[in-house]
C-alpha positions in Angstrom: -9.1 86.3 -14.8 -11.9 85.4 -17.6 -10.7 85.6 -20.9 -14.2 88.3 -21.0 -12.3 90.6 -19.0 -10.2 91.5 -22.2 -12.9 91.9 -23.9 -14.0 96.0 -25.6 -16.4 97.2 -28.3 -14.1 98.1 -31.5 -15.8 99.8 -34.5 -14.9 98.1 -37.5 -13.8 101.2 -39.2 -11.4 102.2 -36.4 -9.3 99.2 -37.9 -6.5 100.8 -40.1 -6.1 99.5 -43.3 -3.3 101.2 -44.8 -0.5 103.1 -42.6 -0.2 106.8 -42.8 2.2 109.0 -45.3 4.9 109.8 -42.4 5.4 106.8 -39.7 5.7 109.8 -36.8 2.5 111.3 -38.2 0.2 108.1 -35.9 -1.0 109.3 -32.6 0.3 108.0 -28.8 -1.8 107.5 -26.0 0.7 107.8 -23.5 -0.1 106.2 -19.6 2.6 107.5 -17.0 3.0 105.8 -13.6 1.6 108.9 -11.6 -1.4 109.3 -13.7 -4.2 107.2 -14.4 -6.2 108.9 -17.0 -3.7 108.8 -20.6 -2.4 111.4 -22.4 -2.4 112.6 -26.3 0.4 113.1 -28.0 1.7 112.4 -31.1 4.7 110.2 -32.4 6.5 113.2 -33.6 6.6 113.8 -29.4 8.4 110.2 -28.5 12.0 112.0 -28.5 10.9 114.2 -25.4 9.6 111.1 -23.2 13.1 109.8 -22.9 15.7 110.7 -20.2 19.7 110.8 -20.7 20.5 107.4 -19.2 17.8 105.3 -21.0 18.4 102.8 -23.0 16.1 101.8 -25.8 15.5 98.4 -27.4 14.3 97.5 -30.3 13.2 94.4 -32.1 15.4 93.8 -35.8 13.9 90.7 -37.3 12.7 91.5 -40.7 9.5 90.3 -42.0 9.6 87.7 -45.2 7.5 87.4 -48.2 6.0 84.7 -46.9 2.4 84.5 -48.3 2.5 81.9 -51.8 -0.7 82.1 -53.5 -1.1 79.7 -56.7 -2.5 76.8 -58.4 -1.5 73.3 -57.6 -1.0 71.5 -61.1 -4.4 69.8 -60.5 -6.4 73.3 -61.3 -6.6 73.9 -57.7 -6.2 76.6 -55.6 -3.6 76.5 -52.5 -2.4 79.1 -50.4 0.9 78.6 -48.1 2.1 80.6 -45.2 5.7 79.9 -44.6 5.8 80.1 -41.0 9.7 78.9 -40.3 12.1 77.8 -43.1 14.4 75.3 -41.5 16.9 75.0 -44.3 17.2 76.1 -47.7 14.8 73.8 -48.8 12.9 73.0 -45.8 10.2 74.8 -44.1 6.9 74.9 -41.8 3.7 75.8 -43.4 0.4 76.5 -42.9 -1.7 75.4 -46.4 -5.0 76.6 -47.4 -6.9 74.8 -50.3 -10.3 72.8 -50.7 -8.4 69.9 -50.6 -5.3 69.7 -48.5 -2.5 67.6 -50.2 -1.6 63.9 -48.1 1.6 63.0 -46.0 3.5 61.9 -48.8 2.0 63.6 -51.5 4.1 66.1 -54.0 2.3 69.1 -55.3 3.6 71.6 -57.9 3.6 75.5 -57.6 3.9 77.7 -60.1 4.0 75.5 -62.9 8.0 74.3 -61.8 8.0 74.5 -58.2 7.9 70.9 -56.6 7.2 70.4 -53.6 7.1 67.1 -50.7 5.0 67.0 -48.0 6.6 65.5 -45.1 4.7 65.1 -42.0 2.5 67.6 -39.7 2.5 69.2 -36.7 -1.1 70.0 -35.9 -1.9 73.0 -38.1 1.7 72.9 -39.5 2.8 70.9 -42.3 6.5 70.5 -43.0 7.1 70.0 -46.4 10.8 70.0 -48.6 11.7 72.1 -52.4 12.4 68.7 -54.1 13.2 70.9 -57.5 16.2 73.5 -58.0 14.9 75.9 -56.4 15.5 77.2 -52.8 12.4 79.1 -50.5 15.0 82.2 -50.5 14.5 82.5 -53.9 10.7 81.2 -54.1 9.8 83.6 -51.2 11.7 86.6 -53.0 10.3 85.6 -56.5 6.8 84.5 -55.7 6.3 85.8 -51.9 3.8 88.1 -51.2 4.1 90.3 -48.1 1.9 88.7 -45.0 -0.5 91.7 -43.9 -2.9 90.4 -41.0 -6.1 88.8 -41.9 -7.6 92.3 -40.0 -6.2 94.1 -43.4 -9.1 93.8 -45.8 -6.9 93.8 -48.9 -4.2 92.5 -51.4 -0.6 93.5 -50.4 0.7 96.8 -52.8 3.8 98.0 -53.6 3.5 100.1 -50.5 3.7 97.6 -48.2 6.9 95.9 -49.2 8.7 98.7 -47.1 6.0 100.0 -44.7 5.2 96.7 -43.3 9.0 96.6 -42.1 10.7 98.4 -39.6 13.4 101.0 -40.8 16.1 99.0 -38.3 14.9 95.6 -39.6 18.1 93.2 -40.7 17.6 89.4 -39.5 14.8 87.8 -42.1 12.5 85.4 -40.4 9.1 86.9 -39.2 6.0 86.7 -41.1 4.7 89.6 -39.3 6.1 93.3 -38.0 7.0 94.2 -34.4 3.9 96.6 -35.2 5.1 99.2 -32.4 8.2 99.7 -34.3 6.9 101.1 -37.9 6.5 104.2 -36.2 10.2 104.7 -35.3 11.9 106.7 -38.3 15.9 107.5 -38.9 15.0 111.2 -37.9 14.0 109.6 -34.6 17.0 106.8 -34.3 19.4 110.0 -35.1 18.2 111.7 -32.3 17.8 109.6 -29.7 21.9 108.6 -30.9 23.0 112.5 -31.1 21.4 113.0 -27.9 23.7 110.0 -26.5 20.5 107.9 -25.6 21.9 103.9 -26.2 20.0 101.9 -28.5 20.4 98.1 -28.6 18.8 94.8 -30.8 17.2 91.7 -29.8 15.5 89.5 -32.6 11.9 87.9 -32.2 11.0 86.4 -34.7 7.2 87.0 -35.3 5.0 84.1 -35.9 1.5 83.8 -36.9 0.3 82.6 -33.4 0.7 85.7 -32.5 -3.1 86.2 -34.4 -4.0 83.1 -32.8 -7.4 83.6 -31.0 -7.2 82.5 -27.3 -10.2 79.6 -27.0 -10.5 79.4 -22.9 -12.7 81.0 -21.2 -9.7 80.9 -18.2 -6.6 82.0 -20.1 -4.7 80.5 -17.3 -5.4 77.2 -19.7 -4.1 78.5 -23.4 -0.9 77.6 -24.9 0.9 80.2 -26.2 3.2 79.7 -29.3 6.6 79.3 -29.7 8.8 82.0 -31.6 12.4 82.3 -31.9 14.5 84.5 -29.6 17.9 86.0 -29.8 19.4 88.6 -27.0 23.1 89.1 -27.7 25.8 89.9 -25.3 26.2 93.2 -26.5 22.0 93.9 -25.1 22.9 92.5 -22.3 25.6 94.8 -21.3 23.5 97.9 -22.5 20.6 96.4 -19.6 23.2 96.1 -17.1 25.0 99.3 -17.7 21.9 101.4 -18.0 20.3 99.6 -14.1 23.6 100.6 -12.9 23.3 104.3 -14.0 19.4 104.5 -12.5 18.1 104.7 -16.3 15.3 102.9 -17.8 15.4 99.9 -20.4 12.6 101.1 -22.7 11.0 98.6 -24.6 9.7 98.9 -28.6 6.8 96.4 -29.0 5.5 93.6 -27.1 8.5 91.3 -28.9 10.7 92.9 -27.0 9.4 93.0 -24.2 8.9 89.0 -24.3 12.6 88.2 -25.7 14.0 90.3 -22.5 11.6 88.7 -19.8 12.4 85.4 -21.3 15.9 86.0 -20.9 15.6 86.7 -17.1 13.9 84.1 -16.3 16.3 81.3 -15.1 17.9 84.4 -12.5 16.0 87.1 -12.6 18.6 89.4 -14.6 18.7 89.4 -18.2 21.3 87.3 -19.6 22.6 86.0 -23.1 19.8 83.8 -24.7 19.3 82.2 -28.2 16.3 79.9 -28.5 12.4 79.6 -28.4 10.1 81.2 -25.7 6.7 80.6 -25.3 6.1 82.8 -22.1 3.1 83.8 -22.1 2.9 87.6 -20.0 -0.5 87.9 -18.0 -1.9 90.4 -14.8 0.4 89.0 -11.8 3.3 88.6 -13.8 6.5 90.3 -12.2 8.0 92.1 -14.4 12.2 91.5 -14.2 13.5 93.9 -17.0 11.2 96.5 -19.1 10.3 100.0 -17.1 8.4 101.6 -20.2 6.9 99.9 -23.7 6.0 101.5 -26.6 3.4 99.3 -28.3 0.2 99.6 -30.6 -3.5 98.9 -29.8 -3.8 94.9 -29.4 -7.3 92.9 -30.8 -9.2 92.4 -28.1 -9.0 88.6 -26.0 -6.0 88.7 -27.0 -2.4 87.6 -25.2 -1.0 91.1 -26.2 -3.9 92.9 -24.8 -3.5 90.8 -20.9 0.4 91.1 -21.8 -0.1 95.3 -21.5 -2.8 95.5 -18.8 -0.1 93.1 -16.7 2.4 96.4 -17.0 0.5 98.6 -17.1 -2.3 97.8 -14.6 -5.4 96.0 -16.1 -8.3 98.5 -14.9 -6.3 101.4 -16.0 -5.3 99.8 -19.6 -9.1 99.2 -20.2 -10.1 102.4 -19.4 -7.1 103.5 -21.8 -8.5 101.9 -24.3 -12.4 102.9 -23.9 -10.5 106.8 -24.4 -8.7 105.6 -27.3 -12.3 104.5 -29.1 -13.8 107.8 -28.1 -11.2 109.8 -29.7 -11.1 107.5 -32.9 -7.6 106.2 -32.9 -6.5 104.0 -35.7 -6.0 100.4 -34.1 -4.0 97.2 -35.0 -0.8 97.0 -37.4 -0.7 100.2 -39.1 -2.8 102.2 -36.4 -1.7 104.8 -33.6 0.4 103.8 -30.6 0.8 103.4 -26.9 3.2 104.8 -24.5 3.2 103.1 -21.3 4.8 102.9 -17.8 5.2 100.1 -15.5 3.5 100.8 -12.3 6.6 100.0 -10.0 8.6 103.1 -11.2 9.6 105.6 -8.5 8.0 108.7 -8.3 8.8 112.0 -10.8 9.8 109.3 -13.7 6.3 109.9 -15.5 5.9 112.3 -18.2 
């Protein structure tokens, strides 16, 4: 397929900028396997959608103040987007300044921050704290929170806890497992009261994930790398819940990669702690996931052809022309998707 096929009209203001008061408030378009014209519903609904044996995963990396905006000690402006720390006083980084500082080179940050630059990986630099300090406490100190460069403004005090998930626990993305803000505890102490399993992997979100596809055949990009850990305990949960007939249930496209990725080498998910780069398109089979909660994806992008792989590509388009219709909110802090894989035996939809 054409990387035009992803392609849909998306009014700018449809874009949310800021999340709503309640997380369960945001709508969900919800696509069952026996239907293919969606559904409206609302978060608030999500509880009734799940059945007794399911099992539901969600993504627990946490999301790191990783945006450093400053003066170098020159007069300049420079903006750093930690994309990885490495070690306490090592890290990737993109850099943004009129005049991007040489292998070699040190440059100071507010005033008492030193900083070496190493070497570079294409757009990445990797550079070293050669002062006291640590990025733990730079990030914590100086970090601002990394909204998406679709959010037209600064970062506020609101977004230091809406731009995480309520689960979140293992620091290291610089963006949210978006589908996830709209879980809240009222929801988590259902789903456990109800006796509904609920188990963790961590993807850790990186800003490739924004990164625009550039070929026209998307069979040519190179997806990014992120890092990927499914514990033993997850695994059991999958395993348990196939053997009872229930479905694994999937919050957010992370989750849905970190699984697949970890049955690839046997087709059965299995223990895994590393990087995937898989990269989920229409033709992909699907080893793991039955149903994903996720948000509305930017167009051409590797999220979008990840959902119209599961979901079916003609009936996620058409999802989404229904979704611009009825003006839902799309992107980070917008309205939600519920969707089904198409392989599901019958009387499983909603």
């Amino acid at each position: 397929m054409d990387l035009a096929d992803f392609d849909y009209s998306l009014p700018k203001h449809l874009i949310a900028q800021k999340p709503l008061t309640s997380r369960r408030d945001a709508k969900l378009l919800a696509l069952s396997e026996i239907k293919d014209t969606p559904s409206h519903f609302k978060v608030a609904d999500l509880f009734s959608f799940f059945k007794p044996d399911d099992l539901i995963v969600l993504n627990d990396t946490r999301v790191i103040n990783a945006r450093l905006k400053t003066k170098k000690s020159t007069g300049g402006r420079i903006e750093i987007l930690v994309e990885r720390v490495l070690s306490e006083k090592v890290a990737l980084v993109h850099m943004r300044s009129s005049r991007l500082p040489k292998i070699g080179s040190c440059i100071t940050l507010f005033g008492n921050i030193n900083i070496s630059v190493k070497t570079r990986f294409e757009e990445l630099f990797q550079v070293e704290i050669v002062s006291s300090h640590t990025f733990e406490e730079v990030l914590n100190t100086r970090g601002k929170v990394p909204l998406p460069p679709y959010i037209e403004r600064e970062p506020n005090d609101n977004d230091a806890s809406r731009y995480q998930t309520v689960y979140s626990r293992v620091p290291g993305a610089i963006a949210a497992p978006t589908a996830g803000l709209h879980i809240d505890q009222l929801l988590i102490d259902q789903l456990v009261a109800s006796g509904i399993q609920i188990s963790y992997v961590t993807l850790h979100v990186g800003s490739g994930t924004f990164r625009p596809v550039k070929s026209s055949l998307i069979k040519e990009h190179k997806m990014h790398s992120e890092r990927v850990v499914v514990p033993a305990a997850t695994v059991t949960a999958v395993n348990e819940t196939r053997e009872k007939g229930g479905r694994v249930v999937g919050v957010g496209t992370t989750v849905m990669r970190a699984l697949e990725t970890a049955a690839r080498s046997s087709g059965s998910v299995e223990v895994y702690d590393g990087e995937t780069d898989l990269f989920i398109t229409p033709g992909f089979e699907f080893r793991v996931v039955d149903a994903l909660m996720t948000n509305f994806h930017l167009p051409r992008s590797t999220l979008l052809m990840l959902v119209c792989a599961f979901s079916g590509f003609e009936r996620v388009m058409n999802a989404y022309r229904i979704a611009v219709e009825n003006n839902y909110r799309f992107f980070s802090y917008g309205d939600a998707m519920w969707l089904e894989r198409k392989v599901l035996k019958r009387g499983r939809g909603l």
